[in-house]
PyMOL Python script that loads the backbone (N, CA, C, O; Angstrom):
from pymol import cmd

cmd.read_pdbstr("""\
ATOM      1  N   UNK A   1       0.847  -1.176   0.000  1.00  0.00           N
ATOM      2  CA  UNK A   1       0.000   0.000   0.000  1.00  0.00           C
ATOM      3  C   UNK A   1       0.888   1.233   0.000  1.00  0.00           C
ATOM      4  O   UNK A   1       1.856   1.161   0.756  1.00  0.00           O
ATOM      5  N   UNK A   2       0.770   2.145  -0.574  1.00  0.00           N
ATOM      6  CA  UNK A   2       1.021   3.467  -0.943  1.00  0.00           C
ATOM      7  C   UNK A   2       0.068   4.760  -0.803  1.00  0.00           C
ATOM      8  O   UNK A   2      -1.057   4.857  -1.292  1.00  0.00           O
ATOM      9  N   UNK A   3       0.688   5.656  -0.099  1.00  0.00           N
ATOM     10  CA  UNK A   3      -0.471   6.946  -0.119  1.00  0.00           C
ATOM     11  C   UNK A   3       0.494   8.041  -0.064  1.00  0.00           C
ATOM     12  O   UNK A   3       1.723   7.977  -0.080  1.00  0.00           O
ATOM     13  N   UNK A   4      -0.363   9.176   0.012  1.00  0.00           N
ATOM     14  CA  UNK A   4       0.331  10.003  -0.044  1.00  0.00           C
ATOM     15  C   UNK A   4       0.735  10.605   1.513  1.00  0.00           C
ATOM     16  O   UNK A   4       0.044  10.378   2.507  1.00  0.00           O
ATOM     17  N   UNK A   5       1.975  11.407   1.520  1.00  0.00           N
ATOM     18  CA  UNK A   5       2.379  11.702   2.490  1.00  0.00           C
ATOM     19  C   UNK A   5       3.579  10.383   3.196  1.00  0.00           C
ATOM     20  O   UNK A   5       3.834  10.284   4.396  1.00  0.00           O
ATOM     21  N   UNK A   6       4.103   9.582   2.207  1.00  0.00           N
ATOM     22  CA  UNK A   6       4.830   8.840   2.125  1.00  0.00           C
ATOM     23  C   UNK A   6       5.849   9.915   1.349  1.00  0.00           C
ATOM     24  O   UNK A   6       5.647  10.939   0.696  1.00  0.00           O
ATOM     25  N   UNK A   7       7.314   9.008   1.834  1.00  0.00           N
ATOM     26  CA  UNK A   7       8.457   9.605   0.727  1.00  0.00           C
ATOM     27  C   UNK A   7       9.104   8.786   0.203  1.00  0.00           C
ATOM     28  O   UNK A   7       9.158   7.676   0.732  1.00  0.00           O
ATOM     29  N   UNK A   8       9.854   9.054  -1.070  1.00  0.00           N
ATOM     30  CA  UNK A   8       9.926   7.714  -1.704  1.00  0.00           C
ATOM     31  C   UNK A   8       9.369   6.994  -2.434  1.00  0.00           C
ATOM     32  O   UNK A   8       9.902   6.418  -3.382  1.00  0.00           O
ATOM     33  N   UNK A   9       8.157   6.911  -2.094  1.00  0.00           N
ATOM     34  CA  UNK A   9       7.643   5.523  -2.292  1.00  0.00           C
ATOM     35  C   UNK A   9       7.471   4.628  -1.463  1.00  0.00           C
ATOM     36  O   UNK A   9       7.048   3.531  -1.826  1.00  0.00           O
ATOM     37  N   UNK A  10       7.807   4.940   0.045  1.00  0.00           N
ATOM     38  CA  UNK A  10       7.917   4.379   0.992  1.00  0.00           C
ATOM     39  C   UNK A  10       6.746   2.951   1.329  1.00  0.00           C
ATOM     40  O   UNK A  10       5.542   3.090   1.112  1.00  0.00           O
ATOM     41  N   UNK A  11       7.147   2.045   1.702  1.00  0.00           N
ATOM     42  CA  UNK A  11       5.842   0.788   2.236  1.00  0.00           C
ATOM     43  C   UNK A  11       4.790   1.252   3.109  1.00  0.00           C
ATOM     44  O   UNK A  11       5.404   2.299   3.313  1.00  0.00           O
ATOM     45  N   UNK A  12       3.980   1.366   3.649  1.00  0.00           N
ATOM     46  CA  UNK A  12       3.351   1.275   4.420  1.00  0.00           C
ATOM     47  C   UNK A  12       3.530   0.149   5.668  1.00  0.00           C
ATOM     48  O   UNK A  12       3.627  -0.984   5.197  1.00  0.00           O
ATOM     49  N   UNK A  13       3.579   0.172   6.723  1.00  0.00           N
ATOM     50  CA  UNK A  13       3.491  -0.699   7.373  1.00  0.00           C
ATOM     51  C   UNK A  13       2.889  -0.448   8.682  1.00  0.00           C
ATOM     52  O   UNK A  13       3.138   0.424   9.516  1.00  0.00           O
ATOM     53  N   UNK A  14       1.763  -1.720   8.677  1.00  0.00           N
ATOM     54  CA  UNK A  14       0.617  -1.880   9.662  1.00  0.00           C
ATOM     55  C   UNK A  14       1.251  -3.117  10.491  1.00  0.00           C
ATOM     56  O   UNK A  14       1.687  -4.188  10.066  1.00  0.00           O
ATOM     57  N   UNK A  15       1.138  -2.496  12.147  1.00  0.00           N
ATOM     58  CA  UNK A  15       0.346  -3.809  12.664  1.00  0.00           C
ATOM     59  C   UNK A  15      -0.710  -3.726  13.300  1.00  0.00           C
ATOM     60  O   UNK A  15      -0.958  -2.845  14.124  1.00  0.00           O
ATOM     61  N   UNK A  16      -1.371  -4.551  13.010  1.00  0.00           N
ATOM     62  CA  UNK A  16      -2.765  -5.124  13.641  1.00  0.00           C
ATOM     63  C   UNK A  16      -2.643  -5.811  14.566  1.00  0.00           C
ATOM     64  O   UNK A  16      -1.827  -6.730  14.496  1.00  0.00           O
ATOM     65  N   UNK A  17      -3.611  -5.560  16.072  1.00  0.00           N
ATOM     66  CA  UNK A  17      -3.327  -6.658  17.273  1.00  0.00           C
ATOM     67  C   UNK A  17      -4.552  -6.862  17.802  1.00  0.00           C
ATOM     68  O   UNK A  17      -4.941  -5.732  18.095  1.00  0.00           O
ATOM     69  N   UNK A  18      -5.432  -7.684  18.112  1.00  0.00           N
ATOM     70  CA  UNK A  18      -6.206  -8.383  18.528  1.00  0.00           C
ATOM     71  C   UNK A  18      -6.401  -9.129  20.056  1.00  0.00           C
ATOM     72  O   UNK A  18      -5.892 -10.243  20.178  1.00  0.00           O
ATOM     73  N   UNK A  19      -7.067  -8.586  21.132  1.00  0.00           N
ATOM     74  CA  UNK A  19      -6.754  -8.572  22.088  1.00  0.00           C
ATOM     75  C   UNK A  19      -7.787 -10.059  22.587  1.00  0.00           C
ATOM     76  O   UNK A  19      -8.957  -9.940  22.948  1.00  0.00           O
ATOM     77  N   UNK A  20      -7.330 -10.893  22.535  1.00  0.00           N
ATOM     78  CA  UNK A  20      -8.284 -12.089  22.775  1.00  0.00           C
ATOM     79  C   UNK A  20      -9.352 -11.997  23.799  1.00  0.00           C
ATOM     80  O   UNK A  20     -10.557 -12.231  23.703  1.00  0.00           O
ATOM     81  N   UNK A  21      -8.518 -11.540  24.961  1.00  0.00           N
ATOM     82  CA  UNK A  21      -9.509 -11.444  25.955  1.00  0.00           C
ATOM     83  C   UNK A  21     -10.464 -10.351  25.815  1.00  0.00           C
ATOM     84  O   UNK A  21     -11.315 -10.695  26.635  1.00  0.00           O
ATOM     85  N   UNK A  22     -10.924  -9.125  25.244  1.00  0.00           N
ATOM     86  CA  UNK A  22     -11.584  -7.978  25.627  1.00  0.00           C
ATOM     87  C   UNK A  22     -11.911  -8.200  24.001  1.00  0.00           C
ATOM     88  O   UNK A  22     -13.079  -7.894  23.757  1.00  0.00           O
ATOM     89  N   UNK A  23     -11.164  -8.657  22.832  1.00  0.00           N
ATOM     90  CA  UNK A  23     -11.643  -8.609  21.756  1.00  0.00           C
ATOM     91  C   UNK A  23     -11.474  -7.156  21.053  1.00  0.00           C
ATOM     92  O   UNK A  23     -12.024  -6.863  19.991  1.00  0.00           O
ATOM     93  N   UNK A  24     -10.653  -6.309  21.780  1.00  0.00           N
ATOM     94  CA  UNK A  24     -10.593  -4.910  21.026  1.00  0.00           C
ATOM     95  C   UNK A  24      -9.083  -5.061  20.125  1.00  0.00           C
ATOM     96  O   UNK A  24      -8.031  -5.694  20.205  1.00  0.00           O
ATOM     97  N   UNK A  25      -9.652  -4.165  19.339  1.00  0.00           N
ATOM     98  CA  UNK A  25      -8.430  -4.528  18.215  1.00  0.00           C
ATOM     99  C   UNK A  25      -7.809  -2.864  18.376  1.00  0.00           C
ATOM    100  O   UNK A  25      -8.307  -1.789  18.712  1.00  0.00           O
ATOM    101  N   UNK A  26      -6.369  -3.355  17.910  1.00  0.00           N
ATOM    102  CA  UNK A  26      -5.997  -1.883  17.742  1.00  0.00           C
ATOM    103  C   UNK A  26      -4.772  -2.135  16.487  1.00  0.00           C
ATOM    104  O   UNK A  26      -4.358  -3.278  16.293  1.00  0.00           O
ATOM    105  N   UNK A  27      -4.343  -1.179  15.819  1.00  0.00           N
ATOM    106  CA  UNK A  27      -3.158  -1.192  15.063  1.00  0.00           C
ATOM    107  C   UNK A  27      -2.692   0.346  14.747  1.00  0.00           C
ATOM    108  O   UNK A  27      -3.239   1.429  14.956  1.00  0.00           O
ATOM    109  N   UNK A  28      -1.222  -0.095  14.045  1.00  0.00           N
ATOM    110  CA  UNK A  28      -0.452   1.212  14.389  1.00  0.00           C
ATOM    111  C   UNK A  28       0.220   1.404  12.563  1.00  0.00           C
ATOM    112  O   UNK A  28       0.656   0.527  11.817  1.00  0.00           O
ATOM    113  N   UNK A  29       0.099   2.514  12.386  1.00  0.00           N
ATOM    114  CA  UNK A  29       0.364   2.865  11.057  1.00  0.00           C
ATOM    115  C   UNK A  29       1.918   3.493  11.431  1.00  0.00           C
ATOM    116  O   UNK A  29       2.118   4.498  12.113  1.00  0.00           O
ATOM    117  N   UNK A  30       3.053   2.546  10.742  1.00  0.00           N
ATOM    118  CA  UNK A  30       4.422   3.546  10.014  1.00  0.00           C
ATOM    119  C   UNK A  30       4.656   4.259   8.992  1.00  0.00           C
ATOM    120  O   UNK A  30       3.684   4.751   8.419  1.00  0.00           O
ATOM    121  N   UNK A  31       5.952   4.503   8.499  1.00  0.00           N
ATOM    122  CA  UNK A  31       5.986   5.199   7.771  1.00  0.00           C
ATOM    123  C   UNK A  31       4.761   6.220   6.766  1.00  0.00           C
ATOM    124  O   UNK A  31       4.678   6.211   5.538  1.00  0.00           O
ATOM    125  N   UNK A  32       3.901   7.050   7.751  1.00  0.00           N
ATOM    126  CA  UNK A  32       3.534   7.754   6.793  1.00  0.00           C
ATOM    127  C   UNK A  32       3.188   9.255   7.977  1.00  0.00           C
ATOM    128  O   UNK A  32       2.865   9.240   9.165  1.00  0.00           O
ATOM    129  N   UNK A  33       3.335   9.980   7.394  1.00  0.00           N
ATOM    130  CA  UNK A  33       3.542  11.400   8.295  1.00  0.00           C
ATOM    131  C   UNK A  33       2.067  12.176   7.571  1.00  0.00           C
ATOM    132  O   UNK A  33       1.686  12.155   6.401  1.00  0.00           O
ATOM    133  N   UNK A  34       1.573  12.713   8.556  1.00  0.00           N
ATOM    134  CA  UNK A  34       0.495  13.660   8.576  1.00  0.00           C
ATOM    135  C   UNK A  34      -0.538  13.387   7.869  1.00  0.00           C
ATOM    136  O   UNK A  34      -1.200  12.364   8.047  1.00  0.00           O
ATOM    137  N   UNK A  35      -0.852  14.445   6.806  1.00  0.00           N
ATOM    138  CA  UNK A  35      -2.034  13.922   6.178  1.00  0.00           C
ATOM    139  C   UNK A  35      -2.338  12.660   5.662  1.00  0.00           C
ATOM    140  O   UNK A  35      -3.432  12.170   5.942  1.00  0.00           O
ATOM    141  N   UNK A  36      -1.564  12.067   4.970  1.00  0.00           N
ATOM    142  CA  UNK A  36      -1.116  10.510   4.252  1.00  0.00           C
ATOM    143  C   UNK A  36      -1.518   9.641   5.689  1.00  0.00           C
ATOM    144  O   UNK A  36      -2.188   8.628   5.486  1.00  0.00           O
ATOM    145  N   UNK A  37      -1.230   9.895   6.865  1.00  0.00           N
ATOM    146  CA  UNK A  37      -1.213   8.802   8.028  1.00  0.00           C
ATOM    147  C   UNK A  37      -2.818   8.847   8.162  1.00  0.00           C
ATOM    148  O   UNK A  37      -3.390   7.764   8.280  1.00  0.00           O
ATOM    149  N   UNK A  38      -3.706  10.228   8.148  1.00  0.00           N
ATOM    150  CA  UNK A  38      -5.052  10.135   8.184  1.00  0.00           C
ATOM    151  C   UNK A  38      -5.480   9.996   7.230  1.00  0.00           C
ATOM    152  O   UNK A  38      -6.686  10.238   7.275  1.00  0.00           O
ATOM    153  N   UNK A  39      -5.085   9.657   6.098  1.00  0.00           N
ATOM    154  CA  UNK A  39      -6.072   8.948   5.102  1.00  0.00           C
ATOM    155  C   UNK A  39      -6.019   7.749   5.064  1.00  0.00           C
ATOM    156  O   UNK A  39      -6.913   7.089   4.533  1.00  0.00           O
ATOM    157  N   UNK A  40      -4.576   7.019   5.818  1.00  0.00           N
ATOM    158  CA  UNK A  40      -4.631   5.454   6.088  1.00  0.00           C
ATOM    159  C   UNK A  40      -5.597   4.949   7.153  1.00  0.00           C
ATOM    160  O   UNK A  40      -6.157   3.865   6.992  1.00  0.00           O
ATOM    161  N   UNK A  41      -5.843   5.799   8.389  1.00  0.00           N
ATOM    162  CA  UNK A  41      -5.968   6.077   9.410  1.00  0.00           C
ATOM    163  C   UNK A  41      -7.989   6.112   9.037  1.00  0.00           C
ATOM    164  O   UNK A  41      -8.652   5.393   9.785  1.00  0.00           O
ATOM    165  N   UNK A  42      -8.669   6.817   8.087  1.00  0.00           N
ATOM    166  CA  UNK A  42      -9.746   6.767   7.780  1.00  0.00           C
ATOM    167  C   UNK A  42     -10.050   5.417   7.029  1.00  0.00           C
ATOM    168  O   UNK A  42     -11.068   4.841   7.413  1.00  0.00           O
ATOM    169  N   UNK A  43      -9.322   4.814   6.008  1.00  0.00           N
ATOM    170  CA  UNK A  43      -9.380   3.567   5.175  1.00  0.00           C
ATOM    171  C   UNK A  43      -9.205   2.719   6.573  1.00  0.00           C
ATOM    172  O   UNK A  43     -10.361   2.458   6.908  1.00  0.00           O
ATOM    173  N   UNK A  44      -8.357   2.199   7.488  1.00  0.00           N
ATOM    174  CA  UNK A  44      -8.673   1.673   7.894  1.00  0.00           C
ATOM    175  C   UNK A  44     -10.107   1.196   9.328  1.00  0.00           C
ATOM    176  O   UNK A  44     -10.526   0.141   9.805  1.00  0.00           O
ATOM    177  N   UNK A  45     -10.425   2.768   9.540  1.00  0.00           N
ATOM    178  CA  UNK A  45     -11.633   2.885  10.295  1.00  0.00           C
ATOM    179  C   UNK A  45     -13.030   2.171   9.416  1.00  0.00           C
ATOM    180  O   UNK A  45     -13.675   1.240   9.898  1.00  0.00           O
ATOM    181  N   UNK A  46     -13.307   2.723   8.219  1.00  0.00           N
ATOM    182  CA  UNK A  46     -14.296   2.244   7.172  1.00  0.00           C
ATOM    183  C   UNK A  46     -13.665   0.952   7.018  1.00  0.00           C
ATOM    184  O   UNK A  46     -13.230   1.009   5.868  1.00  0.00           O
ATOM    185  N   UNK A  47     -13.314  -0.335   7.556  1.00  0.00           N
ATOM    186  CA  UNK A  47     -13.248  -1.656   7.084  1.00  0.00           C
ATOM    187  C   UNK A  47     -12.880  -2.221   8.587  1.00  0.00           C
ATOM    188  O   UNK A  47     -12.764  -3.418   8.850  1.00  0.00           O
ATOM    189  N   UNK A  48     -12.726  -1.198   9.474  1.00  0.00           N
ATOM    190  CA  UNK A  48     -12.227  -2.435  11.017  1.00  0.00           C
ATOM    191  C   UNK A  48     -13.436  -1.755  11.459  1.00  0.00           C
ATOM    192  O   UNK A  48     -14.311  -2.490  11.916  1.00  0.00           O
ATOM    193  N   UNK A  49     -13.736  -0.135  11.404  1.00  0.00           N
ATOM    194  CA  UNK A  49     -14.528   0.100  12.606  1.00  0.00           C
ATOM    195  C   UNK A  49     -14.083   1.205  13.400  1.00  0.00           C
ATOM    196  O   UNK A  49     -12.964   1.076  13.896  1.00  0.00           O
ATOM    197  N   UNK A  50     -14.829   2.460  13.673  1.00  0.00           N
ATOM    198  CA  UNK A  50     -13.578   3.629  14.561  1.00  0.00           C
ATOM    199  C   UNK A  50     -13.137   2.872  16.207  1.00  0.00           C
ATOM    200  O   UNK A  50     -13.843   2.332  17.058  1.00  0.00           O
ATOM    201  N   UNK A  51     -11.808   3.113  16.143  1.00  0.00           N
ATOM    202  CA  UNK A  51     -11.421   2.771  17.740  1.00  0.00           C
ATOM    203  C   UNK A  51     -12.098   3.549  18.643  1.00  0.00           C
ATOM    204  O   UNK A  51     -12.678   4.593  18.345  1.00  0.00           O
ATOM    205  N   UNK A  52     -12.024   2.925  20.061  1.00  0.00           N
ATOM    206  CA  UNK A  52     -12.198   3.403  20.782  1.00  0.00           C
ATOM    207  C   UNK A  52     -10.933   5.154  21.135  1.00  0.00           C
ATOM    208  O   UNK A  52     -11.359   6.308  21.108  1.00  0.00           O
ATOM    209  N   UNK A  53      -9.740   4.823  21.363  1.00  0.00           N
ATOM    210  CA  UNK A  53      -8.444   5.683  21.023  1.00  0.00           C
ATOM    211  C   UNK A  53      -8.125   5.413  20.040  1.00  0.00           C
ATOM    212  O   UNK A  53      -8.081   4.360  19.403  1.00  0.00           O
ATOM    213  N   UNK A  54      -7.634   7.355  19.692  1.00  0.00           N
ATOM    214  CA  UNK A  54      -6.626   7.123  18.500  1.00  0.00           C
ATOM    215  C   UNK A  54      -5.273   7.881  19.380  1.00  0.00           C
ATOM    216  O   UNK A  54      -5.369   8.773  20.222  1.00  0.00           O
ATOM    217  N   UNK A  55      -4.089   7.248  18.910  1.00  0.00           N
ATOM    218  CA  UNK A  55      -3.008   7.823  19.941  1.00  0.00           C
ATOM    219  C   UNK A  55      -1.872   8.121  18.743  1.00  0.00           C
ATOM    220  O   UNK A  55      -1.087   7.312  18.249  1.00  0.00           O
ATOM    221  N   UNK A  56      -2.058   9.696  18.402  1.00  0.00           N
ATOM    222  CA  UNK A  56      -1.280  10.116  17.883  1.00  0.00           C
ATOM    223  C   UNK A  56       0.627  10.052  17.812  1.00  0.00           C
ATOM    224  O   UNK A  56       1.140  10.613  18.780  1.00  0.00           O
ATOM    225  N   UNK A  57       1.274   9.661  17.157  1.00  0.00           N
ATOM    226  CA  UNK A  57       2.651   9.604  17.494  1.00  0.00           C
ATOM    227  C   UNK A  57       3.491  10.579  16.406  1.00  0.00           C
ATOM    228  O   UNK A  57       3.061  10.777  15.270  1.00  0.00           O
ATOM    229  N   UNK A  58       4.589  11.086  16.846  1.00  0.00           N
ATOM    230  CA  UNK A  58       5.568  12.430  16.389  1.00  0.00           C
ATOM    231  C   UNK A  58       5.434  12.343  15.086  1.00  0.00           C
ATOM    232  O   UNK A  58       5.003  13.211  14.326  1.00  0.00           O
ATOM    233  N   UNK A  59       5.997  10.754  14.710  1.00  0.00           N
ATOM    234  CA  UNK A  59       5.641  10.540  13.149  1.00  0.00           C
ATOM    235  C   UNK A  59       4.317  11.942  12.439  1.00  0.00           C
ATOM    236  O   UNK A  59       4.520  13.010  11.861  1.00  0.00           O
ATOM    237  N   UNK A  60       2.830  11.124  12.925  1.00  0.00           N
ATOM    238  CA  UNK A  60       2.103  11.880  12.742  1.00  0.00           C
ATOM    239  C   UNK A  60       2.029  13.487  12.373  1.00  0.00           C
ATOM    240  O   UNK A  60       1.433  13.861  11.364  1.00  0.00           O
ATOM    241  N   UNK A  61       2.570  14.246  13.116  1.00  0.00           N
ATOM    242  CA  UNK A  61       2.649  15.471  13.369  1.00  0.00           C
ATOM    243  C   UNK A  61       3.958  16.288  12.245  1.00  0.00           C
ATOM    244  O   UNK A  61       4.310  17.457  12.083  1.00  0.00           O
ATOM    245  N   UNK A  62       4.239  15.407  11.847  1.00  0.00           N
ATOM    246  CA  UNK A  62       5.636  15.428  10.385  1.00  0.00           C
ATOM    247  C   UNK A  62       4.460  15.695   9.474  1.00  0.00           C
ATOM    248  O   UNK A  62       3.409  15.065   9.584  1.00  0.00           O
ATOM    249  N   UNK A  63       4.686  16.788   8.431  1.00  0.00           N
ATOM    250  CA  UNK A  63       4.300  17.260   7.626  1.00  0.00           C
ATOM    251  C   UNK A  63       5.560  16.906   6.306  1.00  0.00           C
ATOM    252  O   UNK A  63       6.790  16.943   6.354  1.00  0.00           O
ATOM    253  N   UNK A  64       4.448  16.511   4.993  1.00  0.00           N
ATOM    254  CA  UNK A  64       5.186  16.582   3.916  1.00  0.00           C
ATOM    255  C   UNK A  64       5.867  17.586   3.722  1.00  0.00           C
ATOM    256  O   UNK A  64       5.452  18.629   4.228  1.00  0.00           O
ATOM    257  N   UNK A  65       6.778  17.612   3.153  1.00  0.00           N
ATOM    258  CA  UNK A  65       7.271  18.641   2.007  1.00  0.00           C
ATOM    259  C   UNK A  65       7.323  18.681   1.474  1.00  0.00           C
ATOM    260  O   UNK A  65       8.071  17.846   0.965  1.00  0.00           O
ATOM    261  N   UNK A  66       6.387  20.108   0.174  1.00  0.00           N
ATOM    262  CA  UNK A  66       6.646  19.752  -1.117  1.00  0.00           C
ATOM    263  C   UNK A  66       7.595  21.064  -1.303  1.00  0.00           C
ATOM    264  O   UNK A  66       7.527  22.187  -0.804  1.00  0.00           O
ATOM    265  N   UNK A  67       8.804  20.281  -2.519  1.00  0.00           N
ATOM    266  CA  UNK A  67       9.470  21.450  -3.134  1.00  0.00           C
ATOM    267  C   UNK A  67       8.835  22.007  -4.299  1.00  0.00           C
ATOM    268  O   UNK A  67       8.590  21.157  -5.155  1.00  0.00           O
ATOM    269  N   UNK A  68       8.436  23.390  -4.632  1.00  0.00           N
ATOM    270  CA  UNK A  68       7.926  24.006  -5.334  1.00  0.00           C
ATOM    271  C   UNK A  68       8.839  25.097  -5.670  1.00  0.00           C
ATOM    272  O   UNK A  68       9.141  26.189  -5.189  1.00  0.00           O
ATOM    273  N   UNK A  69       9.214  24.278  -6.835  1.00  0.00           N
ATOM    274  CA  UNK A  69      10.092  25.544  -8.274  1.00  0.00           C
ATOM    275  C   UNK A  69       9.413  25.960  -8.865  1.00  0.00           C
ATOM    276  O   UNK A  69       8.546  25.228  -9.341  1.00  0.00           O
ATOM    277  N   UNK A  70       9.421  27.295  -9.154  1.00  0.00           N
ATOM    278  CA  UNK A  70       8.657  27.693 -10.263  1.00  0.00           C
ATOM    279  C   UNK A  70      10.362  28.020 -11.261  1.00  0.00           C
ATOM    280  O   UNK A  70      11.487  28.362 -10.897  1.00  0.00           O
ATOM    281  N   UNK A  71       9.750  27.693 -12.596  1.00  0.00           N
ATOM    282  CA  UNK A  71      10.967  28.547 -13.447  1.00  0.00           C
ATOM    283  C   UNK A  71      10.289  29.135 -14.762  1.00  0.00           C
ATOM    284  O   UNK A  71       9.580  28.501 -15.543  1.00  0.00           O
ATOM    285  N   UNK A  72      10.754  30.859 -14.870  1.00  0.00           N
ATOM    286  CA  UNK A  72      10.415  31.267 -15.851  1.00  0.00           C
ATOM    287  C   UNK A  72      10.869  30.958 -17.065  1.00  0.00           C
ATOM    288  O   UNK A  72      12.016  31.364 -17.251  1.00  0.00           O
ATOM    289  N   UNK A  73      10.301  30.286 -18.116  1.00  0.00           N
ATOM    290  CA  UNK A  73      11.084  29.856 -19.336  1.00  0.00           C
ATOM    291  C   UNK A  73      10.641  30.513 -20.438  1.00  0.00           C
ATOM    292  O   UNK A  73      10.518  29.824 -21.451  1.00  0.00           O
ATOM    293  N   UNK A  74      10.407  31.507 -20.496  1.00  0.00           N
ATOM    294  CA  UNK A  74       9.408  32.475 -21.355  1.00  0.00           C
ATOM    295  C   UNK A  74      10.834  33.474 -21.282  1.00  0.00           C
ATOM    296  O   UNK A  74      11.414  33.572 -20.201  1.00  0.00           O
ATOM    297  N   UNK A  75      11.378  34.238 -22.558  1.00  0.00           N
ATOM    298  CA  UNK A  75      12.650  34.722 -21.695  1.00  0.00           C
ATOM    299  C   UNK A  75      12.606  36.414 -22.846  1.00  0.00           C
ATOM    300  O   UNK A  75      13.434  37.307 -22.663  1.00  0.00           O
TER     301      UNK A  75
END
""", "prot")
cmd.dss("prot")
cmd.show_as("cartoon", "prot")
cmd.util.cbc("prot")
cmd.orient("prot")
């Protein structure tokens, strides 16, 4: 899986954990910073279900960067 707010091209990587006894599930999204982490973060709510917590981590709070050149080529 791929989204945006990845760099690179970076993997995605989920784990999913399943709490036998209480039955609450939780999982944790890597590599993906800010907006990109809440659009994984919504895809996976619409197919598990919203958690009870969501527990934001630094990752999260990393904003893309886009580099934006402009160049005049009109001369």
């Amino acid at each position: 899986m791929y989204t945006k707010g990845t760099t690179h091209m970076s993997k995605v990587h989920m784990i999913v954990e399943v709490d036998e006894e209480s039955g609450d599930l939780s999982y944790d999204v890597k590599n993906v910073a800010g907006d990109g982490c809440e659009e994984v973060r919504k895809s996976m709510d619409a197919r598990l279900g919203k958690p009870r917590v969501v527990r934001n981590t630094p990752e999260y709070y990393q904003r893309t960067v886009v580099d934006n050149h402009i160049r005049n080529t009109v001369g």
